[in-house]
C-alpha positions in Angstrom: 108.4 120.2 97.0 110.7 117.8 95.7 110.5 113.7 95.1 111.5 112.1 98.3 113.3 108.4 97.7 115.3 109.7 94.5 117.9 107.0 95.2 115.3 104.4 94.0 115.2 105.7 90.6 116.8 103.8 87.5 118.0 105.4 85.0 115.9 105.4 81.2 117.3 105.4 77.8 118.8 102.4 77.5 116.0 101.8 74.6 114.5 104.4 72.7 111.1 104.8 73.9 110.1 104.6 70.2 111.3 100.8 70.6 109.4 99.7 73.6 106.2 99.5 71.6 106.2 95.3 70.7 107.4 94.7 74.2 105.1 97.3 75.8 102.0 95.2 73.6 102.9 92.1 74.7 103.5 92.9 78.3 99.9 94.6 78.0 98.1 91.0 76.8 99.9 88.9 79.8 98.3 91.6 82.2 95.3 90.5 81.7 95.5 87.2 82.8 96.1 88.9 86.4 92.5 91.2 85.3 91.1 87.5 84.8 91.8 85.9 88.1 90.7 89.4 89.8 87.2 89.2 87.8 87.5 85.8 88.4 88.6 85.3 91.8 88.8 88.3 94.0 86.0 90.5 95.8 84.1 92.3 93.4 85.0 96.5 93.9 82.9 99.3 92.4 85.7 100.9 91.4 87.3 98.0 89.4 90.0 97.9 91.2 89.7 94.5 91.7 90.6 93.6 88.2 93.9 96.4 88.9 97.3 95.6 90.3 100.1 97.2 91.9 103.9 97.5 91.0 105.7 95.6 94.0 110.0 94.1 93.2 110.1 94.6 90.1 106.6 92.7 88.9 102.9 93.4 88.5 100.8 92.1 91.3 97.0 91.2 91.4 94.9 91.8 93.6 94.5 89.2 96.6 92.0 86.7 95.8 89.1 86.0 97.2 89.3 81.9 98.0 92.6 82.2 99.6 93.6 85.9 101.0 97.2 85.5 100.6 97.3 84.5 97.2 98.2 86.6 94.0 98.5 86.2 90.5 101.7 88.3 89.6 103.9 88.9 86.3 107.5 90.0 86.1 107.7 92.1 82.8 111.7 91.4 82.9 111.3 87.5 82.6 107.8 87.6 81.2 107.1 85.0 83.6 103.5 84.5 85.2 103.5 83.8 89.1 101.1 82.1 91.1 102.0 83.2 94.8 101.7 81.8 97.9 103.2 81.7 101.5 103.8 78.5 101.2 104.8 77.5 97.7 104.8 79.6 94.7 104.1 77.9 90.8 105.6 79.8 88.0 105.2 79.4 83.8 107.4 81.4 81.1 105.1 82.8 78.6 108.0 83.1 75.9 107.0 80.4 73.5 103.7 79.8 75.4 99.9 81.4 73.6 97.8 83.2 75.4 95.1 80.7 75.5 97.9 78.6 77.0 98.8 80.6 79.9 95.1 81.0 80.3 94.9 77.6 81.0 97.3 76.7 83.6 96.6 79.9 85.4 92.9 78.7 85.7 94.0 74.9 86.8 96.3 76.6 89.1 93.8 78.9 90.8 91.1 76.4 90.9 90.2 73.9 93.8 88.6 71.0 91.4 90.9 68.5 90.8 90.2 68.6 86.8 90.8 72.0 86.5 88.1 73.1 84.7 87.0 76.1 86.1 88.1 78.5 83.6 88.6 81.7 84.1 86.0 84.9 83.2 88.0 87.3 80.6 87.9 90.6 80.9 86.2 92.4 78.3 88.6 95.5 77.9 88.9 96.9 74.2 92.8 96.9 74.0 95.6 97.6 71.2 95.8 94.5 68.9 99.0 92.0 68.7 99.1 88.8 67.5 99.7 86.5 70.6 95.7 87.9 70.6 94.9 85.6 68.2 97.3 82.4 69.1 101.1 83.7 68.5 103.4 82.5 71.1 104.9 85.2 73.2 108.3 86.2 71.7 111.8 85.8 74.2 111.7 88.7 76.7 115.1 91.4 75.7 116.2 94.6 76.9 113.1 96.5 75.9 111.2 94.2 78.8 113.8 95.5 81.1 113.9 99.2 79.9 110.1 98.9 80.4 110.1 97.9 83.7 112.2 100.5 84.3 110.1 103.1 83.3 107.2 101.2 86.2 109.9 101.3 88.7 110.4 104.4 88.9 106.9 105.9 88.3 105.5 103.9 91.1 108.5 105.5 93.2 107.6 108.8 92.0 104.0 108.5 92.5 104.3 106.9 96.2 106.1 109.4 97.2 103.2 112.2 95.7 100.8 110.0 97.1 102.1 109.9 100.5 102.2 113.7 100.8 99.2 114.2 99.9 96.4 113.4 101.8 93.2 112.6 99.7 95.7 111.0 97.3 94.5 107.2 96.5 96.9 104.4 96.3 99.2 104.2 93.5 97.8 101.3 91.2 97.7 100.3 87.8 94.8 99.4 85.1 94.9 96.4 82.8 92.6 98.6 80.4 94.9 101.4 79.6 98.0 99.7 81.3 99.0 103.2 83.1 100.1 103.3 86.6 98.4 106.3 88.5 97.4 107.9 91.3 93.9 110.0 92.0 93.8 113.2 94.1 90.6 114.4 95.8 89.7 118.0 95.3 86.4 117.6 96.9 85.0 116.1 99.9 83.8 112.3 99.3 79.8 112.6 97.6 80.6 115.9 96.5 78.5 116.0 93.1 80.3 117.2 89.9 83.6 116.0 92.2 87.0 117.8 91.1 90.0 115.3 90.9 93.6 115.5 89.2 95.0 112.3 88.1 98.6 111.5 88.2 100.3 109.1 86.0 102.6 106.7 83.6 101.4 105.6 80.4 103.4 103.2 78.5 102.4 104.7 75.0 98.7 104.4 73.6 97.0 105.5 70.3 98.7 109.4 71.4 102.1 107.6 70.3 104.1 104.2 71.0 106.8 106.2 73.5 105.6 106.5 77.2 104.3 109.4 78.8 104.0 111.4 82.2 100.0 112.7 82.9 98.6 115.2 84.8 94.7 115.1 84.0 92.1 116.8 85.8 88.0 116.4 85.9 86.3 118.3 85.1 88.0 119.8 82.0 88.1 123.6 81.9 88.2 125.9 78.9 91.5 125.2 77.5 92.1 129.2 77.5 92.0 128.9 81.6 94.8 126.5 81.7 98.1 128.1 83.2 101.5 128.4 80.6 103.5 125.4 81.9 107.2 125.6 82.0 108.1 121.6 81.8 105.7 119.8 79.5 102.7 120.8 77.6 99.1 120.4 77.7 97.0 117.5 76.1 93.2 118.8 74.8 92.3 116.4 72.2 89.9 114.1 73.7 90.9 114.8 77.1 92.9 117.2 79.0 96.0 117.2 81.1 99.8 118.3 81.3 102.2 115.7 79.5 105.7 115.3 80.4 107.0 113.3 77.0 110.0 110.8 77.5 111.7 112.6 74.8 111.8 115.3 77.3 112.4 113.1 80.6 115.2 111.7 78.5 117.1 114.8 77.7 117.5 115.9 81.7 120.7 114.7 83.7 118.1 114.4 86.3 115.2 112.3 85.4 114.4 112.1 88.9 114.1 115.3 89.4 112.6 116.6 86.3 110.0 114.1 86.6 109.0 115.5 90.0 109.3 119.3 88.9 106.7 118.3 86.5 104.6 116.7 88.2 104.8 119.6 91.3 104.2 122.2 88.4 101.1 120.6 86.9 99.3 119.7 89.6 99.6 123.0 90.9 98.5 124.4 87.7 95.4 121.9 87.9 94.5 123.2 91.0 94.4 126.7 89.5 92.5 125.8 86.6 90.0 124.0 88.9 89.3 126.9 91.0 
């Protein structure tokens, strides 16, 4: 089966995926300003997922928060602007030029009903990859990279909405301010089956497996590497957890990345499924 909605895909390379990694850091830190007002503000999920966001025109967007339903803490990677929106009026800050500490501010006298302001907001406590804005650096001026790495979120979340809607114990595409990937979780087994099977589909951005964005295909629980199928797009991760990988160096090279992405994805979840029976 083949990805439905292709016309929605962008196409990558305008940056080398080795060259996203500054923008892909940075873009990382503002994230979790929208993990703050989730911990902060919205109803607490056992799955976290109240502390996730979705990919929705070309931004990040919180969860809905808990005070005020229709209200969302949002960022758009291209502008590297934080959003505050509601039906009514919206309240935006550019974080080029702006610390972290900063933006943590005025989000919190945004979101909060006392007239002072004070009410700041809970951090989350996520181990993530250094940068300096961390430590007080300003944000830098967003550039091409910013675009070619919303790019690469734009069309996974195509790519995955489209997986997720055809399959039917699929979860909701969403994205996780700890490892910043954008996935999608498929049921093998019934809800409160013990030991449940699952195979995860997804886009990471580049983590300590290399700065260049990836393509996943994990499954739980991890079988003896030797009962894992031969793939023939891709390759198989086994060092600290296993999965198919789709590289961009590889997603790059096709006239298709549309297509190519989806053959992967097709091929290694069926191969999960195998090595899960």
């Amino acid at each position: 089966m083949t990805l439905e909605r292709r016309s929605t895909w962008s196409r990558l390379g305008a940056v080398a995926p080795g060259h996203l990694e500054d923008a892909r850091l940075q873009t990382h830190h503002a994230v979790q300003l929208l993990a703050a007002a989730g911990q902060s503000r919205a109803e607490p999920r056992r799955d976290d997922s109240h502390r996730g966001f979705v990919w929705s025109d070309g931004a990040f967007v919180g969860e809905p928060l808990e005070h005020a339903r229709s209200v969302r803490v949002a960022l758009d990677p291209v502008r590297l602007e934080l959003q505050v929106r509601r039906p009514e009026s919206g309240a935006r800050l550019a974080l080029a030029g702006s610390t972290l500490a900063a933006a943590r501010g005025w989000l919190s006298r945004e979101l909060t009903d006392h007239p002072t302001g004070s009410e700041d907001l809970d951090w989350p406590e996520y181990e993530i990859p250094a940068h300096p804005v961390s430590t007080g650096t300003p944000f830098g001026t967003p550039d091409e990279r910013h675009a070619e790495l919303a790019r690469w979120y734009g069309n996974a979340a195509s790519a995955l909405g489209a997986l997720s809607s055809r399959e039917p114990t699929a979860s909701a595409v969403r994205g996780w301010p700890h490892h910043f990937d954008l996935a999608t979780l498929i049921a093998v087994d019934p809800p409160g089956a013990t030991d449940a099977r699952s195979i995860g589909v997804g886009l990471s951005p580049g983590d300590a497996n290399g700065a260049a964005p990836y393509v996943y295909v994990n499954l739980w629980p991890y079988p003896d590497p030797g009962r894992l199928p031969r793939l023939q797009s891709g390759r198989w991760h086994t060092a600290g957890w296993t999965g198919a990988v789709l590289s961009a160096d590889e997603l790059l090279e096709s006239t298709d990345q549309a297509r190519t992405f989806s053959a992967f994805v097709d091929e290694a979840v069926a191969a999960c499924r195998q090595a899960l029976a």
